[in-house]
Steps between C-alpha positions, in 0.01 A plus 500: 500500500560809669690610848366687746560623857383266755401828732551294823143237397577127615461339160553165357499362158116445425370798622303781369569855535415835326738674287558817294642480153536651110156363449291621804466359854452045496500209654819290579648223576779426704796343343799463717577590886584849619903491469719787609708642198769789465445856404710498214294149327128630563328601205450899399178620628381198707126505608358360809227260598195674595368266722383126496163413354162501696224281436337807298780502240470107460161564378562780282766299329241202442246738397775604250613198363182404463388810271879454317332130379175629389670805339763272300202253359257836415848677313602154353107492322548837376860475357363133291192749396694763387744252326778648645848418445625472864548238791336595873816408759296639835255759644663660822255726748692742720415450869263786519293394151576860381688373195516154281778405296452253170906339456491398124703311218572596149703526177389822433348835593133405551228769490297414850308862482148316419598188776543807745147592421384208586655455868491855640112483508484094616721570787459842602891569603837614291616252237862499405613276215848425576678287167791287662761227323504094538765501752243744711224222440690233618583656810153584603364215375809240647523114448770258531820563267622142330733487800228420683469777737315826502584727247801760602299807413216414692682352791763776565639677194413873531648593143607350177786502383645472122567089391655451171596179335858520540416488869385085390796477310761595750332227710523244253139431487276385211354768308201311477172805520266237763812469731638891551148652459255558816165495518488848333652357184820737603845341633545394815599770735721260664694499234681764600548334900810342430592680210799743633638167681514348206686755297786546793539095471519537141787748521805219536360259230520549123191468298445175267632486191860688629820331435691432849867348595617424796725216696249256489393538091398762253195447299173671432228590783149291475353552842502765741332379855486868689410384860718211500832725354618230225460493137561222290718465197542337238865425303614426190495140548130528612571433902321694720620662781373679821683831601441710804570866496809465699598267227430790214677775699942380391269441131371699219187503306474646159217554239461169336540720176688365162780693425518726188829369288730653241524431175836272571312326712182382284499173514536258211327165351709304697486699822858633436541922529577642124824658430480854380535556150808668343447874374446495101748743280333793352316516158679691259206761369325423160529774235186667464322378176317714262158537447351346194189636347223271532372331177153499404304179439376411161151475608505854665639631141221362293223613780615851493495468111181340484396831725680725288307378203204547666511836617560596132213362372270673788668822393424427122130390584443879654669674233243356263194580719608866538514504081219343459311737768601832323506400139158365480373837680659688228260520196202536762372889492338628871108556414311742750273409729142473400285692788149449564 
């Protein structure tokens, strides 16, 4: 949807007129009635309606739309040829033919260079590959929302606005996916219709699980019903009861929180709180005690005799060698060398 200036024409909802916008000069259609608003609401840099369309420009816009169908099948054979990773939304001629521009779907960057190559000589004109999201899709596309009516962002929704899941929560709906998702597979937008009424209601009422007293009882909340200003609580001897907020304002509500106790007040096996134990006298101190030397096992003695014993014998054993090496070499006399 966009505004212009009616610029004095006689229009009526139906009609169609030419305009000038961002994407070049087109063909409109008339939404709403010429209405006379205030300086200080019209929109910055409003344009004006050129003039109404002659039979010439219904022609050129059939002649368009019916190149934009031929165009979409020919692109949609090329992408499936060129296995491409991408989804075709709509092909959109400008009113003069000068320029055509391919609206796509994907999760990535997608390299259309070569699918370029392949349109610019089919169709003779400027080709502009223009990569939008699903919310974009669904409002060129439209349908009917499971409300049963057309979908918001088709109908009259000119941007989109941020939904979050709290946004269900506040309203105490299901957090079921099929139920707060569109047709986009995103949450509802109107989600977030109701949503600021809903948190100024909730301002007077606790949320569940807060411990309240008033005149009427004191118990734990269960229920919270926002548009009807009651919740409903439940007491100790499991009645439950229905409080308004005028009810909860002479109250209190707490966190229904357990509450840390001392150690006097632990309780005991039979549900009775311990007394606290007397203070015990002081040791006297202990005399220090004096170190005794450690005694050796009998095994370790006889090991480290047993190695002892050993260690002589290995000496003895290479004390004979050594004799026996240089006495035997003794009595021997060095001969010379014969030479050849």
């Amino acid at each position: 949807l966009y505004d212009f200036s009616a610029a004095g024409f006689d229009l009526k909802p139906g009609d169609k007129v030419i305009v000038e916008t961002d994407r070049g000069r087109s063909m409109a259609t008339v939404a709403t009635r010429p209405s006379e608003v205030p300086d200080d609401l019209l929109p910055v840099a409003l344009k004006s309606i050129q003039r109404k369309a002659t039979p010439a420009d219904l022609e050129a816009s059939e002649r368009n739309s019916a190149r934009e169908r031929e165009t979409h099948h020919f692109c949609q054979a090329k992408i499936a040829e060129r296995n491409l990773d991408m989804k075709l939304v709509k092909v959109e001629y400008a009113f003069d033919g000068s320029k055509a521009v391919f609206y796509f779907t994907a999760d990535g960057r997608i390299d259309f260079r070569d699918l370029v190559k392949d349109l610019a000589p089919q169709f003779h004109t400027r080709i502009e590959m223009r990569q939008i999201g699903v919310r974009d899709e669904a409002k060129m596309v439209g349908g009917i929302g499971i409300c049963g009516r057309e979908l918001c962002c088709s109908a009259f929704l000119r941007d989109f606005a941020p939904v979050s899941v709290k946004m269900a929560k506040e309203q105490n709906l299901a957090l079921n996916p099929t139920k707060i998702s569109g047709q986009c597979g995103r949450l509802l937008c109107c989600l977030g219709y109701e949503y600021d009424t809903y948190c100024e209601l909730r301002k007077g009422l606790p949320k569940c699980g807060k411990h309240v007293k008033c005149g009427a009882g004191e118990g734990d909340v269960i229920k919270v019903n926002t548009l009807g200003q009651y919740v409903t609580v439940k007491t100790a001897d499991s009645r439950e009861l229905q409080l308004t907020a005028d009810d909860l304002k002479d109250g209190t509500a707490t966190d229904n929180k357990p509450v840390q106790k001392g150690p006097a007040e632990v309780q005991a096996g039979r549900g009775e709180p311990r007394e606290p134990r007397e203070p015990r006298e002081p040791r006297e101190p202990r005399e220090p005690r004096e170190p005794k030397a450690k005694e050796q096992p009998a095994e370790g003695k006889q090991a480290e005799q047993q190695k002892g014993q050993k260690s002589e014998k290995s000496a003895g054993r290479r004390r004979n060698r050594n004799r026996n090496r240089h006495g035997g070499n003794k009595d021997k006399i060095d001969k010379p060398k014969e030479t050849p």
